[in-house]
N, C-alpha and C positions, 0 to 999 in steps of 0.2 A: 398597781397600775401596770396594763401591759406595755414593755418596752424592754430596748436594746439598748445596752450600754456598753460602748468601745472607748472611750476615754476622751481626748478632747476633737470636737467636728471639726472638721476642715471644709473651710469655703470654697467652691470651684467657682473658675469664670464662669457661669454660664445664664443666659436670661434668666431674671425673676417672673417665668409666665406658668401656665399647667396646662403644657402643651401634653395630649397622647403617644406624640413620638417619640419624646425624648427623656429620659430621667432626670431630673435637677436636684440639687444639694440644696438649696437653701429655698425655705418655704417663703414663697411671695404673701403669702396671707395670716400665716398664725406665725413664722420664724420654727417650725416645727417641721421632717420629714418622718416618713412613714415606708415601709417595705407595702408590698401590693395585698399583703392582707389584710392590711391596717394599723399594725405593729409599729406604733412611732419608736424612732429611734434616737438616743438620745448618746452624743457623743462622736466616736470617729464608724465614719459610715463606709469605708475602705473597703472595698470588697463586696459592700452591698448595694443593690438600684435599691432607689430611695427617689420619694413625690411630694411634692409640697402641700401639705395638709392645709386643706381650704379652711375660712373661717367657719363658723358657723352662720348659720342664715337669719335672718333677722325679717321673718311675714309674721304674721297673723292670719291663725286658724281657729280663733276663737267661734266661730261663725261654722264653720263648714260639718254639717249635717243633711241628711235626708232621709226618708223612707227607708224603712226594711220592709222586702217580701222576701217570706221565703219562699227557696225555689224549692218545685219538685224532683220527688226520686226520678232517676232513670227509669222508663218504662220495660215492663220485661225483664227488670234484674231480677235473678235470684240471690240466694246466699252466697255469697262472696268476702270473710271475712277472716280474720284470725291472717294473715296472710305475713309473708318472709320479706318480700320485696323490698328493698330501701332502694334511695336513690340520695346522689350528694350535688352540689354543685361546686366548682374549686374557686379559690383566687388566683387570678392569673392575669399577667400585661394584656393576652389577647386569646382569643382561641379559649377561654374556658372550659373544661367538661364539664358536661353535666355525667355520672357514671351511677350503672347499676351494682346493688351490692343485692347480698342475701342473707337472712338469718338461719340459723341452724332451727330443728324443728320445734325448740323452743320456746324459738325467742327469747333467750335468755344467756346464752352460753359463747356463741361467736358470730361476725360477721365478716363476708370472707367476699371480694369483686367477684365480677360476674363476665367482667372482659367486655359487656355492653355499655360502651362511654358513647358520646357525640360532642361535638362542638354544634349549639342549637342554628338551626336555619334561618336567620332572622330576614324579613321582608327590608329592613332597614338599611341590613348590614351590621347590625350590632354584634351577632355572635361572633364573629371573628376579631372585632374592636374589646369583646365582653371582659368583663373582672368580674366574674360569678358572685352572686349573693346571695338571693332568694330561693327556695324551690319548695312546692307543695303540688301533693297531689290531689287533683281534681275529681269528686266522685260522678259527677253530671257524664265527665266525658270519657273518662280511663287516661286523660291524657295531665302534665306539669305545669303549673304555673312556674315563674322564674321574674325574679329583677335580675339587673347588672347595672354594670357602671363601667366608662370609660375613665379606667384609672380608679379616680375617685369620687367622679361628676357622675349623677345619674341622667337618665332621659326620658323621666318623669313615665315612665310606662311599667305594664306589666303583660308578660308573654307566654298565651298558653303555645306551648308546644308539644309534639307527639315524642312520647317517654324514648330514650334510648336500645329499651329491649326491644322496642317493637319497629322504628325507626331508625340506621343508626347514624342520617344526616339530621334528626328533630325538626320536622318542617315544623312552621309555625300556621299552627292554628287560628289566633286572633289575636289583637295587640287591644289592650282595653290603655287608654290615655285618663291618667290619675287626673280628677277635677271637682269641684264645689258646684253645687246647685246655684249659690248665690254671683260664684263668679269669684268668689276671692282665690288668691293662689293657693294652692298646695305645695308643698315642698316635693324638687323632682328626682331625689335621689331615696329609694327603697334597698333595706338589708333583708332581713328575716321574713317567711311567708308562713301564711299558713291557714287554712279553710273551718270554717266556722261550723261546729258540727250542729248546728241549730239550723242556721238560714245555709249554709254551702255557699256563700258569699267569702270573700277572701281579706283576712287579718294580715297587715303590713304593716311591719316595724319602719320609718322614716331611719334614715340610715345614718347621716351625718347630723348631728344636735340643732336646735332650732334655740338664739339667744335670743330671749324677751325679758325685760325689766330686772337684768341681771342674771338670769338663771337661766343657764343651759336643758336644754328641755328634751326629751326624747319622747317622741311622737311615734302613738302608734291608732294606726286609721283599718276601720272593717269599711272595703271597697265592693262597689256591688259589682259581679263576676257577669253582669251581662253589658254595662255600660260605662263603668270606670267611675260611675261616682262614688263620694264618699257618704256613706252612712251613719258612722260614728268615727268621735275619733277622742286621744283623751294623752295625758301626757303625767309621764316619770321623771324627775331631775334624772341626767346625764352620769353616767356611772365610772365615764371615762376608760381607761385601759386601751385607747387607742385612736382611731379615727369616729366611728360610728357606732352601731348597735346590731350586732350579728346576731341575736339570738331575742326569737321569740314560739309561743308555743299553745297553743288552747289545752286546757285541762279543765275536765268533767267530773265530778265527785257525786254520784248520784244519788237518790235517798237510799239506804240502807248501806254506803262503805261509810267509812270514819272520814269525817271532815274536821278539821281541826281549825279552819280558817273562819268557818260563822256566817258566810255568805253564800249567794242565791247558788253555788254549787258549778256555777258555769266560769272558769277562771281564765287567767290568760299568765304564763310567765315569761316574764324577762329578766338579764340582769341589764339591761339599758345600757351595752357596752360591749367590750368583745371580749375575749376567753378571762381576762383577770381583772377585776374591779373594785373599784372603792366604793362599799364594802364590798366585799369576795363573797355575793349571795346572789341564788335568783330572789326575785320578787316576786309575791304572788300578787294579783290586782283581778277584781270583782269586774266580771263584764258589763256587770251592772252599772258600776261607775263609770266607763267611758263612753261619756257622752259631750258633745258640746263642745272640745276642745278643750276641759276642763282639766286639771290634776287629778288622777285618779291616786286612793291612797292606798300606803301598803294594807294588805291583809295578812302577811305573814315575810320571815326570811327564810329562805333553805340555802344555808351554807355550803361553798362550793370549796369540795379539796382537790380538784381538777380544774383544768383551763374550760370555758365549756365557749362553746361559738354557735354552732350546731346545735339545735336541740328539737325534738318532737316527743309528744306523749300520745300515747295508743293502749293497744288491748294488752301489751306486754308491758306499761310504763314508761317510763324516760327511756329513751337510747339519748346518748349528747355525743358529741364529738368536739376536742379541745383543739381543732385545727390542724395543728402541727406533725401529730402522730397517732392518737390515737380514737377509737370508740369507746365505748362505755354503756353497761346497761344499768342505772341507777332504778330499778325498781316502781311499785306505784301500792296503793294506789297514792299515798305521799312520796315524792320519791327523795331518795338520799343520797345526796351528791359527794358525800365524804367517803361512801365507800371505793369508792375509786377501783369499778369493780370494769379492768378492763374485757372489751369482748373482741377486739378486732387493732388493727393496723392499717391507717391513713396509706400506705406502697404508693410512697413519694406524690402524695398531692395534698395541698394545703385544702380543707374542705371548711368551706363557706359554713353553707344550712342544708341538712338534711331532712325527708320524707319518708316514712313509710310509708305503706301501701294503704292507707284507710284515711279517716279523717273523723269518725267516734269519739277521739281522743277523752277514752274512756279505759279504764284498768279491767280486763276480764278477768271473774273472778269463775264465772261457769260457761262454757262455751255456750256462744248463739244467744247469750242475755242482753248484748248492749248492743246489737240492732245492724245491720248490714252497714258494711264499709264501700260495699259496691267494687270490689278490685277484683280484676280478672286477670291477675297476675300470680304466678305460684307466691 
């Protein structure tokens, strides 16, 4: 489980509310605090801001489905792929970055800032309220998707915005408002993003656990990237190691790589929690299965010897990042989280979820084989 332990907690006077302004010690909802990346803490909290970790949400998404189209290519792209670009979003009380990073020409070897960070423009006011979560990159537009959360409330949205290299105030592009065809709620708080290399619709991991009939639930919905609704959606028992569910990731095994999981080859991982979990695996789960709001089941574990929060697979593999300090390039096209094979240095920002530059999320085995990413960024 992810957590801090300083010996025994001391109560302070102060409201049992979870207000944005202020830090409190003692949780009004679970009796649990949390540091702002979601690191419950357990013990004397002396030295550190610390937020009242909400409960868990108690809807019913058994229902919420609709239509898939898929969308078309950008008109006019050429070959744009194979690309260096990452990008991260941080945890943070307010003001989050979003920062550019870059890979060496390998993609394999290091990744090193780029000095192009922003705090996003939001129409709402949120970027500067923001506690970073979500980020993927968009092939339709060249521009970020993004969640956040105030603290550790979401606001039920998700936000394209213009990337930081290219922008470095990230105006906002469009706000898609997360919802059901039928009308039932959705849960308003999203962690991990990430764009579905089939439809280019957008995969969002529900961020803090959803309780139903005893079991903590972790929700993950493919949202359609032009209206906000939901398409599929399908759920993981809760993995714990913190507040919510920071890491999620589409993986592609196409016919002719080694699949070892047995399924239609379009996956999805998570470990349903944040950098350290019970069990300490990502999950692999069949796209196939999530449907309906139903349990999707496992397909396989890959063992994690690192914290992992952050995580995307692409033409180079896993990249993950364990939050706290560092990157990591685990490999593909199965990737191996034990190797603990670092590429890069966090330089003092707690990172949320990171993006490369494509959305394939497919393992290159021969350049130009698994089909344009569409980025027009080195």
């Amino acid at each position: 489980m992810r957590h801090r332990v300083f010996g025994t907690l001391l109560a302070l006077a102060v409201p049992l509310s979870f207000a944005a302004t202020a830090p409190v010690r003692v949780a009004a909802d679970t009796g649990q605090v949390a540091t702002i990346d979601g690191t419950i803490v357990y013990g004397n909290a002396i030295g550190l801001t610390v937020y009242s970790v909400p409960a868990p949400q108690t809807i019913d998404v058994s229902a919420a489905a609709s239509s898939l189209d898929l969308v078309p290519d950008p008109v006019g792209a050429t070959s744009m792929s194979m690309k260096r670009t990452l990008w991260s979003y941080e945890a943070a009380l307010g003001n989050a970055r979003v920062r550019t990073w870059s890979y060496d020409a390998t993609g394999q070897t290091s990744v090193t800032p780029t000095g192009q960070d922003c705090v996003p423009t939001l129409t709402d006011g949120g970027g500067v309220t923001g506690n970073g979560r979500g980020v993927a990159f968009d092939p339709v537009t060249a521009d970020l998707w993004i969640s956040r959360l105030t603290i550790f409330a979401g606001d039920g949205k998700l936000h394209l915005i213009v990337p930081p290299n290219v922008d470095n105030t990230c105006p906002e592009v469009k706000t898609l408002a997360v919802h059901s065809q039928d009308g039932k709620p959705i849960q308003d708080d999203f962690g991990a993003l990430d764009v579905d290399p089939m439809s280019k619709h957008v995969w969002a991991a529900g961020y803090k656990p959803v309780s139903s009939g005893g079991v903590k639930k972790s929700y993950v919905y493919l949202v359609n990237r032009n209206n906000g609704l939901v398409i599929q959606s399908c759920w993981v028992p809760f993995r714990d190691g913190g507040v919510g569910n920071g890491t999620l990731s589409a993986m592609r095994i196409p016919p002719g790589q080694n699949d070892p999981f047995g399924g239609s080859g379009n996956y999805l991982l998570t470990d349903a929690g944040e950098d350290l979990t019970v069990p300490n695996s990502v999950e692999v789960i069949d796209q196939a299965d999530c449907h309906n709001g139903q349990q999707a089941p496992s397909l396989g574990e890959l063992p994690k010897g690192h914290g992992i929060d952050g995580l995307d697979y692409e033409w180079n593999g896993s990249t993950s990042n364990d939050v706290f300090t560092s990157w990591y390039n685990d490999g593909g096209p199965v990737p191996d989280f034990t190797t603990n094979h670092v590429v890069g240095s966090n330089t003092f920002s707690e990172v949320e979820d990171i993006s490369m530059c494509g959305y394939r999320a497919t393992f290159v085995t021969t350049p130009g084989s698994e089909g344009n990413d569409f980025c027009p960024y080195p």
